[in-house]
N, C-alpha and C positions, 0 to 999 in steps of 0.2 A: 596109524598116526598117533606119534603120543601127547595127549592129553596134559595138564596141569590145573589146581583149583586156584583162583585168587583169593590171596589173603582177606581180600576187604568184601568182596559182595559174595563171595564164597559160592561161585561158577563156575563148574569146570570148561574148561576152553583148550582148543588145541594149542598145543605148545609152539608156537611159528611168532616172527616177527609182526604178524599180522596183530593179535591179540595182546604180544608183551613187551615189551621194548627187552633190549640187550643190557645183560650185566654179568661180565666176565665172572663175577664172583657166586653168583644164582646158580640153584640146578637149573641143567639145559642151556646155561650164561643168558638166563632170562631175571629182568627184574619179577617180585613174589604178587605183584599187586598187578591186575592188568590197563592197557592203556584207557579205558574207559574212566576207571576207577583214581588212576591219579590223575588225568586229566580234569577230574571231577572235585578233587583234593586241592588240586595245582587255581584250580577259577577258587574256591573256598577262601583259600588264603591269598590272593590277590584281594579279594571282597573285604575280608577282618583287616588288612594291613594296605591300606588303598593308600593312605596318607605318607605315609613310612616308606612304600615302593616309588610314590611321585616324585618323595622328594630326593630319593636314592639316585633316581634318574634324572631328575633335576640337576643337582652337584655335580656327579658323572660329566653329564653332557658340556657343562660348565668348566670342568677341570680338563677336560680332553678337548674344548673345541679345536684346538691347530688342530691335533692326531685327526679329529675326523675329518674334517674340511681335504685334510692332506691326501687320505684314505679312499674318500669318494671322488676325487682329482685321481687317483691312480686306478683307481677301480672302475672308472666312468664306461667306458665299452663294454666291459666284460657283465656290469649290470644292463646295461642296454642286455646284449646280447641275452643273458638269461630271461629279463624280462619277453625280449621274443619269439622265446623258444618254448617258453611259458605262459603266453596269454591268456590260456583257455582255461588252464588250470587257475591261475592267480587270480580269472572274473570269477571262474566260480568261487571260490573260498573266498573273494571279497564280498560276494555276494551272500553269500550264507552267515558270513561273520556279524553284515548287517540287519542280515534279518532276527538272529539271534542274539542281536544288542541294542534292537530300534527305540527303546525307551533312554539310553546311554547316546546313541549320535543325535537321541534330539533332543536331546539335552545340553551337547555339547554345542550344539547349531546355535539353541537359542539364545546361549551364554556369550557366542563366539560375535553374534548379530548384534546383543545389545552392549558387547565392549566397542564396536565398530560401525555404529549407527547410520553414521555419515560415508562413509564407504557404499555400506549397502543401499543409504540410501539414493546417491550419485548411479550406482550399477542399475537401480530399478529405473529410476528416470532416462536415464542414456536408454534400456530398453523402450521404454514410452515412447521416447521423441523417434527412434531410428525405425516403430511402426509404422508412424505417421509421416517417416522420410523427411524430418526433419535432422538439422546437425546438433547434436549431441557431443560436443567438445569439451564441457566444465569436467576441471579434475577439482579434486581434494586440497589442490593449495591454493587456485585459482578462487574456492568457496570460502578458505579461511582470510583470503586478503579482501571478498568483498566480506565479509565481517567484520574486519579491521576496520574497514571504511568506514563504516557506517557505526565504528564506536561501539560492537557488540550490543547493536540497539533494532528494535523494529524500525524499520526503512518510515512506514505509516503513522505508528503512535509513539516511538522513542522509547515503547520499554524496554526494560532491562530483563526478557524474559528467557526461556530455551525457544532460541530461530530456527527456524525453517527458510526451505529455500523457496521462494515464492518467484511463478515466472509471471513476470512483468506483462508481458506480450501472452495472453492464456495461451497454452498449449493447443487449445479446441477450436484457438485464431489463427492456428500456424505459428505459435511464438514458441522458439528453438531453444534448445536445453546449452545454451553457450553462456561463458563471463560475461555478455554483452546485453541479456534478458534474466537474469536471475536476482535476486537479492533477498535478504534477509526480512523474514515477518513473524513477528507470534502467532499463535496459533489465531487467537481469537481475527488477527486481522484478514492472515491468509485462509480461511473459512469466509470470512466478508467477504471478500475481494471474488473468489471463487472464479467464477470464467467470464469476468467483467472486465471491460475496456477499462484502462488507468481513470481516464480524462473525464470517462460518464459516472465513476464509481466514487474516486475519491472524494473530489470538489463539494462532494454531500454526503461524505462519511462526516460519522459525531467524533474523530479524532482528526480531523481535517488540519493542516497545519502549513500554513504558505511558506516558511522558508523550509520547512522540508520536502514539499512539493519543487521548490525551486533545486534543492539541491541534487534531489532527483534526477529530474529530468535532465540537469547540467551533467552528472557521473554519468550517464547512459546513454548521453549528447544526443537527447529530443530538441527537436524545433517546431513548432507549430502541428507536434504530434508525430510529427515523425524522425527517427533513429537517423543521425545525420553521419556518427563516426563511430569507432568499437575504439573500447579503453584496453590499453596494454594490461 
């Protein structure tokens, strides 16, 4: 079997596709360095020019969207297809890629959660409520029109604070993660309120306030305590 040294860690290794990559122009049409070694080179300078390759890719993907869009519309089966025929292999190398970059995808995670706050936070609650078999229907534009509503103010004390979605009906009462139980509170109120009945908690909270009590219970359609109709 013949042999070759690599230029860069200066090993000799058998001369095969296995250890070199191909290069028509190499002795043996083997590149001089072997795959370890520019593999090793190749992550180097992705690391020193991280900035410079985002944004390469950035622009690209910008300047070509039809081409791709078009590209993966013509190609759609035939990646199905590979993807099928390649399961086992693409788990493992996903899986290894992550294990050999866990400080990089949770970093990306954390960055990706705190751009998307209100997303994740609706996906965690719909979890909550569908434990407890209750319905879990609030999307993400249903939470920003009861925010509208309410004048981008705590539902309780009227500040102008970062809301939360506070459920009306405590979740630990059976009260359902829907538009019809949810509304906006800051922090300090939804921590008060915690898994208290409206009717026994507010009427003797110290930010107590009867036309917003009123207006309340009319957006939510209470009557004598109880939920009479759901708001579109």
């Amino acid at each position: 079997m013949k042999t070759k040294v690599c230029t860069k860690c200066g090993v000799e290794k058998e001369s095969t596709n296995e250890f070199f990559s191909k290069n028509k122009a190499g002795k043996y049409g083997l590149k001089v360095a072997c795959k370890s070694c520019q593999a090793l080179q190749y992550k180097q300078y992705r690391q020193e020019n991280k900035e410079s390759i985002a944004e390469y890719h950035k622009q690209y993907h910008q300047d070509n969207k039809e081409q791709e869009k078009q590209y993966y519309r013509d190609n759609k089966e035939q990646k199905k297809q590979y993807y099928r025929d390649n399961k086992e292999h693409i788990a493992k190398y996903n899986k290894q890629y992550q294990q050999e970059n866990k400080e990089r995808f949770a970093e990306r995670k954390k960055q990706y959660q705190q751009e998307n706050l209100e997303k994740f936070t609706i996906c965690n609650q719909r979890r909550r409520a569908r434990k407890k078999e209750l319905d879990s229907t609030l999307t993400l534009k249903q939470w920003e029109q009861i925010k509208q509503d309410f004048n981008h103010e705590c539902a309780y004390c009227g500040k102008e604070e970062k809301l939360e979605q506070e459920h009306f009906s405590p979740l630990s009462k059976g009260g359902e993660y829907t538009h019809n139980n949810i509304v906006p509170a800051c922090r300090s109120c939804n921590g008060s309120k915690h898994n208290k009945l409206f009717h026994e908690w507010y009427p003797i909270y110290e930010h107590y306030d009867k036309a917003r009590e009123k207006y309340l219970l009319q957006y939510l359609g209470y009557n004598n305590n109880i939920q009479q109709l759901s708001i579109l």
